[in-house]
MOPAC internal coordinates of N, CA, C and O (Angstrom, degrees):
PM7 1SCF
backbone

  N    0.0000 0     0.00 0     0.00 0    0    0    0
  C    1.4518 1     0.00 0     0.00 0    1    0    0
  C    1.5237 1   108.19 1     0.00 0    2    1    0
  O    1.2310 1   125.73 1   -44.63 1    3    2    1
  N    1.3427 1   106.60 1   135.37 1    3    2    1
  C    2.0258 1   108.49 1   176.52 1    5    3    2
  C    1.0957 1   111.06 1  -107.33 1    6    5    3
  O    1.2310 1   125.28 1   -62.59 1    7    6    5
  N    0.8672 1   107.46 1   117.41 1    7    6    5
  C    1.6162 1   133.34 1  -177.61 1    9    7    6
  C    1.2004 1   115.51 1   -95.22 1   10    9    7
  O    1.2310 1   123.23 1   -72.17 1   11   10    9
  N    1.4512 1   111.42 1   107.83 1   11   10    9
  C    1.8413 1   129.50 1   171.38 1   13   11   10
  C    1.5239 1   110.18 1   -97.60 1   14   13   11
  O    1.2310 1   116.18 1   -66.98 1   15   14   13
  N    1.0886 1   124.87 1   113.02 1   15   14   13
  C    1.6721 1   129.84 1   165.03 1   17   15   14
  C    1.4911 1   137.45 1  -111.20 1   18   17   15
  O    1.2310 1   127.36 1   -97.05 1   19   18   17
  N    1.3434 1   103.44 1    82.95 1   19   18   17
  C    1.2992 1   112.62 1  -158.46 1   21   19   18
  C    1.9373 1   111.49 1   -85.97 1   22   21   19
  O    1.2310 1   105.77 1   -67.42 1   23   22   21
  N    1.4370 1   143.99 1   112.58 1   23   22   21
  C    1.1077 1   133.17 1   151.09 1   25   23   22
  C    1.8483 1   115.10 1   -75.67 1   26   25   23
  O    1.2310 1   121.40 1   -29.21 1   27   26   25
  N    1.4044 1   114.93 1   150.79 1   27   26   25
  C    1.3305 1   134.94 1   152.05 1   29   27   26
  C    1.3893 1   102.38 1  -114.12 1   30   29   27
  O    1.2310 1   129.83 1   -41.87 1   31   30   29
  N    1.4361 1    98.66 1   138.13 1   31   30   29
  C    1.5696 1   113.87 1  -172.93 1   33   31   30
  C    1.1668 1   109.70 1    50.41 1   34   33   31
  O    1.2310 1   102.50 1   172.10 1   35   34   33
  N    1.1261 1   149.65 1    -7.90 1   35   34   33
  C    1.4974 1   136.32 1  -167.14 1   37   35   34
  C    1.4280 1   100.79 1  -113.48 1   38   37   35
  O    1.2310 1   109.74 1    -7.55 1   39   38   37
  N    1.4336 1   136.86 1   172.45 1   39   38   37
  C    1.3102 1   153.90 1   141.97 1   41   39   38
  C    1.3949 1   125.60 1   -70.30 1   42   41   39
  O    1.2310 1   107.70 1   -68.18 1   43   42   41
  N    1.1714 1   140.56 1   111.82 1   43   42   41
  C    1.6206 1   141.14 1  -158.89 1   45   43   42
  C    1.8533 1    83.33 1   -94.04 1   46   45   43
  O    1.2310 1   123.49 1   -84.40 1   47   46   45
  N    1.5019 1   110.92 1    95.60 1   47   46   45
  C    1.1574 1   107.83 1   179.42 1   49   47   46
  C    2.1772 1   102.22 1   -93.82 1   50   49   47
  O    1.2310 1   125.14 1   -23.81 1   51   50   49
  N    1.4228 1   107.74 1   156.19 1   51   50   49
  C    1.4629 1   110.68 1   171.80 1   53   51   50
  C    1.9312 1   116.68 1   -41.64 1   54   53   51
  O    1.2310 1   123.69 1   137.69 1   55   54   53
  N    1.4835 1   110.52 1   -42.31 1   55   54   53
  C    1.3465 1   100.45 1   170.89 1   57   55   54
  C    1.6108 1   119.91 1   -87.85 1   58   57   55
  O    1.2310 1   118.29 1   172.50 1   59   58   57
  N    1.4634 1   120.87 1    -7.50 1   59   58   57
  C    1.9924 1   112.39 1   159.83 1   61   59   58
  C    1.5004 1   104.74 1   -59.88 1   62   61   59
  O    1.2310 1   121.24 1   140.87 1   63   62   61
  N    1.6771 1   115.24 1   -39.13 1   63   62   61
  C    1.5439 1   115.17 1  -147.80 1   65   63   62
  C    1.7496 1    89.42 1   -90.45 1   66   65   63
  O    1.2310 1   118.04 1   154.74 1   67   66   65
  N    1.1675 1   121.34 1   -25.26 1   67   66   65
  C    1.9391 1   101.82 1   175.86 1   69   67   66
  C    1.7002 1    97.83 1   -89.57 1   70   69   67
  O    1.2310 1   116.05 1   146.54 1   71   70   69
  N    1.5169 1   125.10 1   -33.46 1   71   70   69
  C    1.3361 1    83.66 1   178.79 1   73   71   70
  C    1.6892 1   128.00 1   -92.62 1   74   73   71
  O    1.2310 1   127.65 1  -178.46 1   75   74   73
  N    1.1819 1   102.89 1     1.54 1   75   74   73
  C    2.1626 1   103.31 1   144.91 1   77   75   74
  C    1.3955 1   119.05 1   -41.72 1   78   77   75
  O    1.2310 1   129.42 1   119.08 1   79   78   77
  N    1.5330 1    99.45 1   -60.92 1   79   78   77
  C    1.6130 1   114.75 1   165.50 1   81   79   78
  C    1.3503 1   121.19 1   -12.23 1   82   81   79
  O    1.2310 1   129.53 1    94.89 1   83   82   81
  N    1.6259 1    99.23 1   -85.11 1   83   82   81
  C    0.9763 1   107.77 1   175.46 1   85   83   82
  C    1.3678 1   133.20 1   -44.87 1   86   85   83
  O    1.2310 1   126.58 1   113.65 1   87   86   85
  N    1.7713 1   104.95 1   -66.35 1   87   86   85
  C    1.0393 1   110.91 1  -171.55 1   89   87   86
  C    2.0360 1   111.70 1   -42.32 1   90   89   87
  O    1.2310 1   126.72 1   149.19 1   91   90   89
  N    1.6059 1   104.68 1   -30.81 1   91   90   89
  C    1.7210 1    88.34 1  -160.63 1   93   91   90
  C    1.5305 1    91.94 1   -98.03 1   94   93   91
  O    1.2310 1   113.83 1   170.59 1   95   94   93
  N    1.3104 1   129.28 1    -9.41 1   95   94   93
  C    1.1841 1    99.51 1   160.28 1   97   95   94
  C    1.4765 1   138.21 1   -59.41 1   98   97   95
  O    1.2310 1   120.67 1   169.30 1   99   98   97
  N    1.3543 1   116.32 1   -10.70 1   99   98   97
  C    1.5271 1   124.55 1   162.96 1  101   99   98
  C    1.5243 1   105.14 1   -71.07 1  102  101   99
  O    1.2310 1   110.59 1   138.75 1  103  102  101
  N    1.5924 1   135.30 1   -41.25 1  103  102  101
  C    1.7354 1    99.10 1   151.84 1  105  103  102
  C    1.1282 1   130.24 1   -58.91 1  106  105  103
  O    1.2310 1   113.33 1   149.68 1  107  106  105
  N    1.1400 1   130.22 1   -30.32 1  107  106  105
  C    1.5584 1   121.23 1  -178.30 1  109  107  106
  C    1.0468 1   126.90 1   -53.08 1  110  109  107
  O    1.2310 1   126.74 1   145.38 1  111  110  109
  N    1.6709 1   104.64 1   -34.62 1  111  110  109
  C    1.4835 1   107.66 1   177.68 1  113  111  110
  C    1.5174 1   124.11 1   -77.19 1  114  113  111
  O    1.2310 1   132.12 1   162.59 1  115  114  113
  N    1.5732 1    94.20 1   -17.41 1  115  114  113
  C    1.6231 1    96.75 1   164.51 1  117  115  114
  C    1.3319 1   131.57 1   -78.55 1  118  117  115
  O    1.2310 1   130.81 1   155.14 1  119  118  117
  N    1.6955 1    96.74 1   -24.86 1  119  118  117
  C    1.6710 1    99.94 1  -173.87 1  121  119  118
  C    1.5797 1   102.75 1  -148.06 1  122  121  119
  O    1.2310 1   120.57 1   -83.34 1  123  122  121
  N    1.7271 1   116.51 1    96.66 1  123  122  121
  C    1.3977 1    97.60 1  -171.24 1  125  123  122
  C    1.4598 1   127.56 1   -95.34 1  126  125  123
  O    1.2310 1   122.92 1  -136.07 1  127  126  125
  N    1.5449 1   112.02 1    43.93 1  127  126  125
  C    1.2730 1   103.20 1  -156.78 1  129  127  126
  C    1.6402 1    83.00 1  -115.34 1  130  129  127
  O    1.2310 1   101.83 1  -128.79 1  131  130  129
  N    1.2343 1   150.78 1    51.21 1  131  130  129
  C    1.1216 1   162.02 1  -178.13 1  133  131  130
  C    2.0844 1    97.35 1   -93.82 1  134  133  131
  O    1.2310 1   133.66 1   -53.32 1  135  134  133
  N    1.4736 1    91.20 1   126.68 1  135  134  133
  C    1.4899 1    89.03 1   171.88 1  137  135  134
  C    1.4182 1   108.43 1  -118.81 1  138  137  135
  O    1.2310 1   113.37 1   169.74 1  139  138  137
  N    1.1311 1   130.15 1   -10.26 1  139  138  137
  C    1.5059 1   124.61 1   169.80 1  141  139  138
  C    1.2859 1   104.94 1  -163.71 1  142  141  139
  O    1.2310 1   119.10 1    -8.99 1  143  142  141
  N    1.4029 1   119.33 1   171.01 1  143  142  141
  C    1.4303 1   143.43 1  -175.11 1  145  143  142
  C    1.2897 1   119.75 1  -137.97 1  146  145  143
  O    1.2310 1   116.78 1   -23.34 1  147  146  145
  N    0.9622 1   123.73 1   156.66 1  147  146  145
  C    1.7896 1   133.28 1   159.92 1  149  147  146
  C    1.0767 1   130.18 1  -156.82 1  150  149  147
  O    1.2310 1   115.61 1   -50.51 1  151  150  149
  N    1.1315 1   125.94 1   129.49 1  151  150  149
  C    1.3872 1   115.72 1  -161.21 1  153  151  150
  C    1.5253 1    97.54 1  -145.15 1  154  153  151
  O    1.2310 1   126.06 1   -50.39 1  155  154  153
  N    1.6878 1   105.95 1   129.61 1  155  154  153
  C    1.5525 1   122.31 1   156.75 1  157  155  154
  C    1.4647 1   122.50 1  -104.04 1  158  157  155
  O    1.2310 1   120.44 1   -56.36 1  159  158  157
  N    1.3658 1   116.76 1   123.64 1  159  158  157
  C    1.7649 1   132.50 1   142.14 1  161  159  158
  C    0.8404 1   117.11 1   -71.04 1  162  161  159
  O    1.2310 1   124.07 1   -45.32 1  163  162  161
  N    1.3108 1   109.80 1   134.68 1  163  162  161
  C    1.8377 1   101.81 1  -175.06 1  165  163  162
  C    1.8369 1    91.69 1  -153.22 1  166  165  163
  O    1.2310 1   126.03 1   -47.92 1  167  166  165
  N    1.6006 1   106.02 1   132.08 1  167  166  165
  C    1.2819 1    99.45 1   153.73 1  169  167  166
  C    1.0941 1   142.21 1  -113.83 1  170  169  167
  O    1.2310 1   109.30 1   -49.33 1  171  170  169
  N    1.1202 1   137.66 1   130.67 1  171  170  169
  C    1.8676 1   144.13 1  -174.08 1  173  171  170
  C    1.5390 1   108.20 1  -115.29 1  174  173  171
  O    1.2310 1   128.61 1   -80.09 1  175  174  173
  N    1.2775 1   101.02 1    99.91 1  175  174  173
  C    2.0920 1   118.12 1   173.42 1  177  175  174
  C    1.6002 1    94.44 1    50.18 1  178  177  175
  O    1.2310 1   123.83 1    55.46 1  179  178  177
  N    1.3170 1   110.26 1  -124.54 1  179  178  177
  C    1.7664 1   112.96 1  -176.15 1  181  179  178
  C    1.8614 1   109.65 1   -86.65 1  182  181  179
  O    1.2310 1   118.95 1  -154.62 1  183  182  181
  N    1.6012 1   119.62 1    25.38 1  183  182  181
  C    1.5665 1   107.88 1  -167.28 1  185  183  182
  C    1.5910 1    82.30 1  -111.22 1  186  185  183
  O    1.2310 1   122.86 1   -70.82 1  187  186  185
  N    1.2607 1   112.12 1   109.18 1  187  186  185
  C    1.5534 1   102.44 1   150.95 1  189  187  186
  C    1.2087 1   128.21 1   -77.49 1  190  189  187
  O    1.2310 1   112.21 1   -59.53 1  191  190  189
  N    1.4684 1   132.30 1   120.47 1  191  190  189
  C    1.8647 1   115.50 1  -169.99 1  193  191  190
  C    2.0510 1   100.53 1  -116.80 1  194  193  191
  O    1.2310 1   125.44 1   -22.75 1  195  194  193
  N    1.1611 1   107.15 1   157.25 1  195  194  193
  C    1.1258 1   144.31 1  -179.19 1  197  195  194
  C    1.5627 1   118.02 1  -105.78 1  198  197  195
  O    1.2310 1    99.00 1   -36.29 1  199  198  197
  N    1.3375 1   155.37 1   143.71 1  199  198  197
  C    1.0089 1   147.32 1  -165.12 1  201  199  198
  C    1.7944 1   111.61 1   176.27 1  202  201  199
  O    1.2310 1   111.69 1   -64.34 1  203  202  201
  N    1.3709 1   133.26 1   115.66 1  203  202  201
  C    0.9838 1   129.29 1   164.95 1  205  203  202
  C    1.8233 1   109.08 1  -142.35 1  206  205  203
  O    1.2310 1   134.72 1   -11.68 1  207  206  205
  N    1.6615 1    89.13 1   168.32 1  207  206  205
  C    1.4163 1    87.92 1  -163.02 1  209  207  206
  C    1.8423 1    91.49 1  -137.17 1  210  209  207
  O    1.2310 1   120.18 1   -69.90 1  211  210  209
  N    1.4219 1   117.26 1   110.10 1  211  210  209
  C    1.5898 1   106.11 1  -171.13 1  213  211  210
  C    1.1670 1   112.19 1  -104.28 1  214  213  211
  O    1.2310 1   108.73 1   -68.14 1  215  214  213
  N    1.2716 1   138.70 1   111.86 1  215  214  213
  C    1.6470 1   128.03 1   158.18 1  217  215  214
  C    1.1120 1   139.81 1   -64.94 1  218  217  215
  O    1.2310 1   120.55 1   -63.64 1  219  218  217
  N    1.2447 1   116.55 1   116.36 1  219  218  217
  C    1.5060 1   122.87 1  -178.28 1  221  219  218
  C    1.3255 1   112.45 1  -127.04 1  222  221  219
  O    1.2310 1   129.31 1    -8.85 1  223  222  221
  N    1.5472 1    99.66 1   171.15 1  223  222  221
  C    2.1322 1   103.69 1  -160.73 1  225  223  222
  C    1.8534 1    85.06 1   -51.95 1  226  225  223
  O    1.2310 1   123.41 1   -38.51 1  227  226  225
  N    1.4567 1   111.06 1   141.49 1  227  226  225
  C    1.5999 1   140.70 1   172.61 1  229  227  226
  C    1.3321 1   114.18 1    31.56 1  230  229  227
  O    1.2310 1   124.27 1  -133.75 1  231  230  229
  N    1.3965 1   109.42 1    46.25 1  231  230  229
  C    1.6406 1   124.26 1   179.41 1  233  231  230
  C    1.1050 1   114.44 1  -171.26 1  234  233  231
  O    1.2310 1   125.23 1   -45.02 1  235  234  233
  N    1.6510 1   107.57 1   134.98 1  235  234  233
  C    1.5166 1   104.77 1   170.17 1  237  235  234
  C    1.7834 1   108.97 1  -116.08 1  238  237  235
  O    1.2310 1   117.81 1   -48.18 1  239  238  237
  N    1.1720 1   121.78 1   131.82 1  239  238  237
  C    1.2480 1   115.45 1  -179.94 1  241  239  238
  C    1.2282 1   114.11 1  -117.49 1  242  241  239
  O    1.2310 1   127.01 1   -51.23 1  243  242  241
  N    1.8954 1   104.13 1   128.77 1  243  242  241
  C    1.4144 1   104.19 1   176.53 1  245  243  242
  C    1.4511 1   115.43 1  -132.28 1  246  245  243
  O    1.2310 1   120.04 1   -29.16 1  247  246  245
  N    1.5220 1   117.53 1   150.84 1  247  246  245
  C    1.7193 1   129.60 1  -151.69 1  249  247  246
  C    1.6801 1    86.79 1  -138.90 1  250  249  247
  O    1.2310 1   108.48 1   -27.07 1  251  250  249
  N    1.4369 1   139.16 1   152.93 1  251  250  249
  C    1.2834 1   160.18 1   100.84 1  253  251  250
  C    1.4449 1   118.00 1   -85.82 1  254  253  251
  O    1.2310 1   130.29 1   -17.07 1  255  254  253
  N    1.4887 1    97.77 1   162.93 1  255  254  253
  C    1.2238 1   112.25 1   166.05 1  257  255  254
  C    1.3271 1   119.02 1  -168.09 1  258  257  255
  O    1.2310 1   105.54 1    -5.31 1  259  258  257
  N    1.3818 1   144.41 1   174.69 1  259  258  257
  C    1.3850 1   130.45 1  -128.54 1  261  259  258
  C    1.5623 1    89.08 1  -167.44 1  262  261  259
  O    1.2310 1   120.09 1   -18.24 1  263  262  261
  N    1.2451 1   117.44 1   161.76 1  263  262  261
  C    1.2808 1   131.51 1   178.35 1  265  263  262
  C    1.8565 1   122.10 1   143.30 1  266  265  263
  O    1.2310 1   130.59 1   -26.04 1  267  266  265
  N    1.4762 1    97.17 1   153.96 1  267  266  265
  C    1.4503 1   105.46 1  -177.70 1  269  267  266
  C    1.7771 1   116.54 1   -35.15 1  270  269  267
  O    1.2310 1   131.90 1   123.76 1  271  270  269
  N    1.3003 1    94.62 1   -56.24 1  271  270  269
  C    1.4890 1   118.69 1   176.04 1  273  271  270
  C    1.4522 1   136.31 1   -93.45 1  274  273  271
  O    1.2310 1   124.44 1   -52.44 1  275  274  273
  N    1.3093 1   109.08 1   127.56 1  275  274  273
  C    2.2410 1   102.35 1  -163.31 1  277  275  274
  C    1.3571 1    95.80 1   -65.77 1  278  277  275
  O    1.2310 1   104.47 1   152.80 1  279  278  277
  N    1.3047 1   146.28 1   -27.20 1  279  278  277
  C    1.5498 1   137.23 1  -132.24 1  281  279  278
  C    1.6415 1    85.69 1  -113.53 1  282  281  279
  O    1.2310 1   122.73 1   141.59 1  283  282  281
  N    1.6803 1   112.37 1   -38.41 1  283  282  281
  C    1.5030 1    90.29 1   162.52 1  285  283  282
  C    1.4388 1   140.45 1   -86.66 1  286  285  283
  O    1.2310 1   129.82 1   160.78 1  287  286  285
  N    1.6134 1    98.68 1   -19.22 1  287  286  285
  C    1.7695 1    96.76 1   168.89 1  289  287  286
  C    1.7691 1   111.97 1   -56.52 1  290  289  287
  O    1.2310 1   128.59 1   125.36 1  291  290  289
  N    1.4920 1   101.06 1   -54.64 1  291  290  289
  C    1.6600 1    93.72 1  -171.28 1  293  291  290
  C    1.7663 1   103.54 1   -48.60 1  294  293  291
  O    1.2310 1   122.40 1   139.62 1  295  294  293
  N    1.6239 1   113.00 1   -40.38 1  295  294  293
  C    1.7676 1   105.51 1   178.33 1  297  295  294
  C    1.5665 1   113.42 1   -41.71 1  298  297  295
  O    1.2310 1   116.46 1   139.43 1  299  298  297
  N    1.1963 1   124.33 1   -40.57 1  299  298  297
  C    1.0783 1   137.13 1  -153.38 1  301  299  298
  C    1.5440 1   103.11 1   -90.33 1  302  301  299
  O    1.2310 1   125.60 1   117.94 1  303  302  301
  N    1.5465 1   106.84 1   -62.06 1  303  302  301
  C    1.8944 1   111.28 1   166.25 1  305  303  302
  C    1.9732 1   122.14 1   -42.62 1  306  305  303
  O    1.2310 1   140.82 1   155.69 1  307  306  305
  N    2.2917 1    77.20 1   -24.31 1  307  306  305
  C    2.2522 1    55.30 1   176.51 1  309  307  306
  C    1.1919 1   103.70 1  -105.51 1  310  309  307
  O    1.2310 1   111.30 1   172.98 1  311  310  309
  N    1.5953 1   133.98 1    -7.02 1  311  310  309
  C    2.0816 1   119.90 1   155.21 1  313  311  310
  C    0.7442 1    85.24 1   -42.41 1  314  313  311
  O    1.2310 1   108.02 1   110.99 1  315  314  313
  N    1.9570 1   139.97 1   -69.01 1  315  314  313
  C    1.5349 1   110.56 1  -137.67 1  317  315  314
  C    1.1083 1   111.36 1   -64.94 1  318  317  315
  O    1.2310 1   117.89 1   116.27 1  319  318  317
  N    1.2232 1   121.62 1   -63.73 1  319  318  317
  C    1.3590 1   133.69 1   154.67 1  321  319  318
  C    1.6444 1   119.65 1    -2.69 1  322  321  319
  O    1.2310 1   121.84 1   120.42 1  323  322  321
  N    1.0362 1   114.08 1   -59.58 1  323  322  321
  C    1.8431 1   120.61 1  -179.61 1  325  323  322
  C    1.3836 1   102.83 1   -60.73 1  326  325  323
  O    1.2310 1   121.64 1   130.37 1  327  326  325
  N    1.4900 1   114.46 1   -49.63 1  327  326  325
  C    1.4538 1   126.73 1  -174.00 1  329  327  326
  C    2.1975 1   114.81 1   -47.13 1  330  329  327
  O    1.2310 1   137.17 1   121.04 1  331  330  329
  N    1.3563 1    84.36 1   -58.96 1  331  330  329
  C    1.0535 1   109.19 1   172.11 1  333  331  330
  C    1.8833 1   133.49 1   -44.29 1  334  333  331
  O    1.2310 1   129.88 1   131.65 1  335  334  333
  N    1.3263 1    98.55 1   -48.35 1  335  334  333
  C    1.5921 1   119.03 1   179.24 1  337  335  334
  C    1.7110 1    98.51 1   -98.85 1  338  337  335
  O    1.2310 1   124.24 1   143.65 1  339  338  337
  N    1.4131 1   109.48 1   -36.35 1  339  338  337
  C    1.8431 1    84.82 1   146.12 1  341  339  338
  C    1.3519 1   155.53 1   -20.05 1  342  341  339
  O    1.2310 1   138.94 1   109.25 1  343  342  341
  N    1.6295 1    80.88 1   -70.75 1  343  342  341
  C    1.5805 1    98.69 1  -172.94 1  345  343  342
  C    1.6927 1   104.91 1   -88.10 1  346  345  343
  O    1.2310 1   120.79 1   158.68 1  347  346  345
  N    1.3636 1   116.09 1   -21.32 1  347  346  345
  C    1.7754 1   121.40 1   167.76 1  349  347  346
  C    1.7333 1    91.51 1   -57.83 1  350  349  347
  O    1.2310 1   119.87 1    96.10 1  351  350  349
  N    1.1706 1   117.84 1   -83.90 1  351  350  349
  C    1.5842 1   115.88 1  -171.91 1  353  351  350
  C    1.5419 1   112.25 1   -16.30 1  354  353  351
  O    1.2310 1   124.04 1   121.82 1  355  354  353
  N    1.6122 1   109.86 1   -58.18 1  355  354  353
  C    1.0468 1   102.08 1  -155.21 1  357  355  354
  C    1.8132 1   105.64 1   -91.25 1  358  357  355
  O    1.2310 1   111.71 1  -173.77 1  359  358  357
  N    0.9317 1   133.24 1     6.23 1  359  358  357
  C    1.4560 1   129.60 1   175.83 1  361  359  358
  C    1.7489 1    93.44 1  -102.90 1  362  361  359
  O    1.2310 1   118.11 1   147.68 1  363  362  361
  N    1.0264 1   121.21 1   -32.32 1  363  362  361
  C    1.7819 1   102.94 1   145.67 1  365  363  362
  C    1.1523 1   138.18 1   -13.59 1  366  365  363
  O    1.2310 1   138.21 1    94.01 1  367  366  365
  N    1.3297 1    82.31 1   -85.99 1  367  366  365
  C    1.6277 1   115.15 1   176.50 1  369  367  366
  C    1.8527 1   107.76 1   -52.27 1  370  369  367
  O    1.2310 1   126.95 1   122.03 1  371  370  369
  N    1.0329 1   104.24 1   -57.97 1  371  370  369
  C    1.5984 1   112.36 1   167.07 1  373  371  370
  C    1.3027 1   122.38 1   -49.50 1  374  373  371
  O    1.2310 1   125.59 1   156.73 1  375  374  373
  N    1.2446 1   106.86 1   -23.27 1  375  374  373
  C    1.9207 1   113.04 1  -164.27 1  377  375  374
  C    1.7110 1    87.29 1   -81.67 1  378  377  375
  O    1.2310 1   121.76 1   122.66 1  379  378  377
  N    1.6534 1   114.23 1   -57.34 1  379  378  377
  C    0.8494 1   118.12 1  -168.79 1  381  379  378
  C    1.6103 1   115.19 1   -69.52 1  382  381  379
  O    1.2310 1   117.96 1   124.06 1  383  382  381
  N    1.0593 1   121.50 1   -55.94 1  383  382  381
  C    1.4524 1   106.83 1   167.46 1  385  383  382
  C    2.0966 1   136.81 1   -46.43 1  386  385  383
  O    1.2310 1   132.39 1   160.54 1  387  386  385
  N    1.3967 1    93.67 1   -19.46 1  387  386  385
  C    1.4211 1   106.58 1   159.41 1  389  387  386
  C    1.6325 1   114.66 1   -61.82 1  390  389  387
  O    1.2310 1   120.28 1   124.03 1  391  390  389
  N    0.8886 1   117.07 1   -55.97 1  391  390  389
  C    1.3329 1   129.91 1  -167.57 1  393  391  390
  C    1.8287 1   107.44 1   -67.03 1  394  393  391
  O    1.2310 1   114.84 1  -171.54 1  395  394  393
  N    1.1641 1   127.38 1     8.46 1  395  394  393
  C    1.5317 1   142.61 1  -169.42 1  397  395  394
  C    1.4102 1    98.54 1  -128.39 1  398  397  395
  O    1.2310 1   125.25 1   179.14 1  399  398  397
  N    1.5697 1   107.53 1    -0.86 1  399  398  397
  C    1.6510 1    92.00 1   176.98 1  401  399  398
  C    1.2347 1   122.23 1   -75.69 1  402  401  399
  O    1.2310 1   110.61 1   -32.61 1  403  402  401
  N    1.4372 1   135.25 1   147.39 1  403  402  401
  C    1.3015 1   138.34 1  -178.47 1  405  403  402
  C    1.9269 1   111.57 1   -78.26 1  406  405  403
  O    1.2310 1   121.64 1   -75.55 1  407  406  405
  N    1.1850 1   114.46 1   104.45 1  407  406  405
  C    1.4213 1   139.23 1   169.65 1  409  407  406
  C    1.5199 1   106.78 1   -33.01 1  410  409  407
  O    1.2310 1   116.76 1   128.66 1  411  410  409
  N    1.0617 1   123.76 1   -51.34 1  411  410  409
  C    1.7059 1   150.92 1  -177.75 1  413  411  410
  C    1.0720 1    95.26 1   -42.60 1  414  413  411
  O    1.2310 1   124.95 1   107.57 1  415  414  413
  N    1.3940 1   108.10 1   -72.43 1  415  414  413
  C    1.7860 1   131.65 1  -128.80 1  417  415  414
  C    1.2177 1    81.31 1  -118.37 1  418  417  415
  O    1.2310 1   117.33 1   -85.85 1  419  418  417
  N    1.5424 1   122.69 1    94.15 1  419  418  417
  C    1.8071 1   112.66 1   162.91 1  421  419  418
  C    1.7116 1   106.21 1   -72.61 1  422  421  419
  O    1.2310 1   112.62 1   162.48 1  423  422  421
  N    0.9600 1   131.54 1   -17.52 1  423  422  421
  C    1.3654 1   124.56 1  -166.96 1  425  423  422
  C    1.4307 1   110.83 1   -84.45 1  426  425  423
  O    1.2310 1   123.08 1   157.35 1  427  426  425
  N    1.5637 1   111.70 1   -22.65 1  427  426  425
  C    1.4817 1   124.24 1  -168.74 1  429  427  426
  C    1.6608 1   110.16 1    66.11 1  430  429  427
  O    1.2310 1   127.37 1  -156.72 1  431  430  429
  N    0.7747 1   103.43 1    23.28 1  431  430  429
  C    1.9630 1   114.02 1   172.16 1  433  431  430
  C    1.7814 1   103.98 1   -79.11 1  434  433  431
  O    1.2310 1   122.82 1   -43.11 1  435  434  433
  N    1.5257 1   112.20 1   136.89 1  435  434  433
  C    1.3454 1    94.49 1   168.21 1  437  435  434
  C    1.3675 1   111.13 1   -85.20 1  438  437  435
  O    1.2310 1   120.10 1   180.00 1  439  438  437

């Protein structure tokens, strides 16, 4: 996975950039077909924002999130985030298992 980490106004210090890390390595493990990432911090007066944008095979998925605190927006950007590559996985998985249905047999009964 390539990992872009962009701050506005902020400093991309060594501990923002491992705990991004972290945090998105808990999608990966859900969905590893991720080919790149990017992600902006950005600060505005007291709004800390969060922002990434992930590419995967024929989709790009993108989540923000906002809050007093950076360490909790990104908490919050990667639920959405988890939520998100969830429900992509699984309408996958669904797309593809539709397509195995038997034409014959509308009921799918053997």
């Amino acid at each position: 996975m390539n990992l872009n980490l962009t701050g506005h106004h902020v400093e991309i210090t060594p501990a923002l950039r491992d705990y991004v890390n972290l945090k998105l390595d808990r999608v990966v493990r859900h969905f590893d077909h991720v080919t790149s990432t990017h992600v902006i911090l950005s600060v505005d007066k007291l709004q800390q924002k969060a922002e990434v944008t992930l590419h995967v095979k024929g989709k790009d998925i993108h989540a923000d999130a906002t809050d007093i605190d950076l360490y909790a927006a990104i908490d919050q950007l990667a639920d959405k985030l988890d939520r998100q590559i969830v429900k992509h996985k699984e309408k996958i998985s669904t797309h593809h298992r539709d397509k195995q249905v038997d034409i014959s047999n509308p009921t799918n009964t053997p």
